[in-house]
C-alpha positions as CSV (number, residue, x, y, z in Angstrom):
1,X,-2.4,-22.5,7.3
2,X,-1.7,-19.9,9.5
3,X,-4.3,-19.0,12.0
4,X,-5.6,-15.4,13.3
5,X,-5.1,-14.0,17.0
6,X,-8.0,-12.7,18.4
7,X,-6.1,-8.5,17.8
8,X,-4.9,-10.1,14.1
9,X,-8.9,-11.3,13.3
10,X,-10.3,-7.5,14.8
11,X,-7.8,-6.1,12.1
12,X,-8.6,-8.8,9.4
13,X,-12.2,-7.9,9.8
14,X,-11.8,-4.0,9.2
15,X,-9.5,-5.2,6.1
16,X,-11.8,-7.1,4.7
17,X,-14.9,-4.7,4.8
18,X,-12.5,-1.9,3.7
19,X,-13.0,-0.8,-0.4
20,X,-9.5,0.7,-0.4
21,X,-7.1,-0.6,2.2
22,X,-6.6,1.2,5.2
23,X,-3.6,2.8,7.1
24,X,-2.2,1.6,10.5
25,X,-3.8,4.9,11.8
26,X,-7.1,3.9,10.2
27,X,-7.1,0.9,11.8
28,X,-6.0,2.4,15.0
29,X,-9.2,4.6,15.0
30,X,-11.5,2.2,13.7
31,X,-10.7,-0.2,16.9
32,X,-11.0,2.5,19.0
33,X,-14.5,3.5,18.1
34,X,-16.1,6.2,17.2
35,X,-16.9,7.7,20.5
36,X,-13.2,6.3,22.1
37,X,-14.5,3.5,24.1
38,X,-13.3,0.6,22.2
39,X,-9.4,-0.5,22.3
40,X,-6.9,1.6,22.7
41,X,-3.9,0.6,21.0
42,X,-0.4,1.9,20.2
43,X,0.6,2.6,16.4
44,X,3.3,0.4,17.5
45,X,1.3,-2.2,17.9
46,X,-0.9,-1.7,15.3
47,X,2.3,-1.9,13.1
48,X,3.8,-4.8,14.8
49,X,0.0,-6.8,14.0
50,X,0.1,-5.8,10.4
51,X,3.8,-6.9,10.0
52,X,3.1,-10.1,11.3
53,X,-0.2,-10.2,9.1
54,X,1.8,-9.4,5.8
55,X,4.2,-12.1,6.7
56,X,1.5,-14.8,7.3
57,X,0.4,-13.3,3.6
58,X,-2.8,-12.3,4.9
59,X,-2.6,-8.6,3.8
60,X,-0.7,-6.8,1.4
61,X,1.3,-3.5,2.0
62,X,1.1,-0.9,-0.7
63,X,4.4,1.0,0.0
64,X,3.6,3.7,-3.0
65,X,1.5,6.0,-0.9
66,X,2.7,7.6,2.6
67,X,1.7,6.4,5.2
68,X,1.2,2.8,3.8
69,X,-1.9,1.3,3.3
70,X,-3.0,-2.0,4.0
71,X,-5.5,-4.4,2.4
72,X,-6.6,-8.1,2.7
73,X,-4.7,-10.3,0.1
74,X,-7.7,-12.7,-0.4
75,X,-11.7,-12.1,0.7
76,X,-13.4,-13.3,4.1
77,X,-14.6,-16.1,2.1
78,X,-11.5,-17.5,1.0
79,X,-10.1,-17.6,3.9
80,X,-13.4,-19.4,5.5
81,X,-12.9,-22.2,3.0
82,X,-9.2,-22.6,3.7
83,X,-10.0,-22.6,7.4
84,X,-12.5,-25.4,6.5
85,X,-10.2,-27.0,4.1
86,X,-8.1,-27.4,6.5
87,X,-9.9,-28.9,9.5
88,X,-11.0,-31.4,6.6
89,X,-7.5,-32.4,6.1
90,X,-6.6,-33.0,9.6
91,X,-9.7,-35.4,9.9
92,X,-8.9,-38.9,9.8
93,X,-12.5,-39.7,8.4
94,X,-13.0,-37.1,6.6
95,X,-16.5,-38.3,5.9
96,X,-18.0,-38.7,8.8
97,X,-16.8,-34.6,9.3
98,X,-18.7,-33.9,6.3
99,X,-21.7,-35.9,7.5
100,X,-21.8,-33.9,10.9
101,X,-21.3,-31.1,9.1
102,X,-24.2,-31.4,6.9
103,X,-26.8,-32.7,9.6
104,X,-26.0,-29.1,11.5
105,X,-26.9,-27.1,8.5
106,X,-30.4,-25.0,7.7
107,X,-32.7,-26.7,5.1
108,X,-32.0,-23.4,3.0
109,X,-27.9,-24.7,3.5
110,X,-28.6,-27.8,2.4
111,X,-30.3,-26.4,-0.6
112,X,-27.5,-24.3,-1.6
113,X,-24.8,-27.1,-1.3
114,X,-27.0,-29.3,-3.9
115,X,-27.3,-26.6,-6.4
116,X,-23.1,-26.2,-6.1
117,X,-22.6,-29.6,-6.1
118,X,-24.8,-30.0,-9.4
119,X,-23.5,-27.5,-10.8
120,X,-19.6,-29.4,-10.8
């Protein structure tokens, strides 16, 4: 799995709480803020991160509209559990991952993976 740069997860996060896909202007404005004090970056760049994004199939161009939108090609959530997936399959005891992982999480947590787990 391919994994985010800090510029390609600021971008990811604005995809993902975006209804309709946004524009490489959109995003441009949205990282800059509302009142211009966040980051300024070029539409070149913006473009460049989005490119690379698409090609990592993290986002989806939709080339019918001008100038093209963007949106994410899978939820937040997704692409949590792949990131976790992951980590899980470069473990060499897998178990004792899980086990740490499990003794870290809230009672309320631990409550919700019982109910998913009966629920298989």
């Amino acid at each position: 799995m391919n994994s985010l740069g800090e510029l390609e997860r600021s971008v990811m996060d604005l995809l993902w709480a975006s209804a309709e896909g946004l524009s490489a202007y959109d995003v441009q404005a949205e990282l800059a803020g509302p009142d211009g004090t966040g980051r300024e970056l070029a539409a070149t760049t913006i473009l460049t991160v989005l490119s690379r994004l698409e090609k990592k199939n993290f986002v989806v161009r939709e080339r019918d509209l001008r100038p093209h939108r963007y949106r994410a090609a899978s939820g937040r959530e997704s692409h949590m559990a792949d990131l976790m997936h992951e980590v899980l399959g470069g473990a060499n005891d897998r178990t004792a991952v899980l086990e740490r992982f499990v003794g870290q999480v809230s009672n309320e947590e631990a409550e919700t993976l019982r109910r998913i787990l009966a629920g298989r």
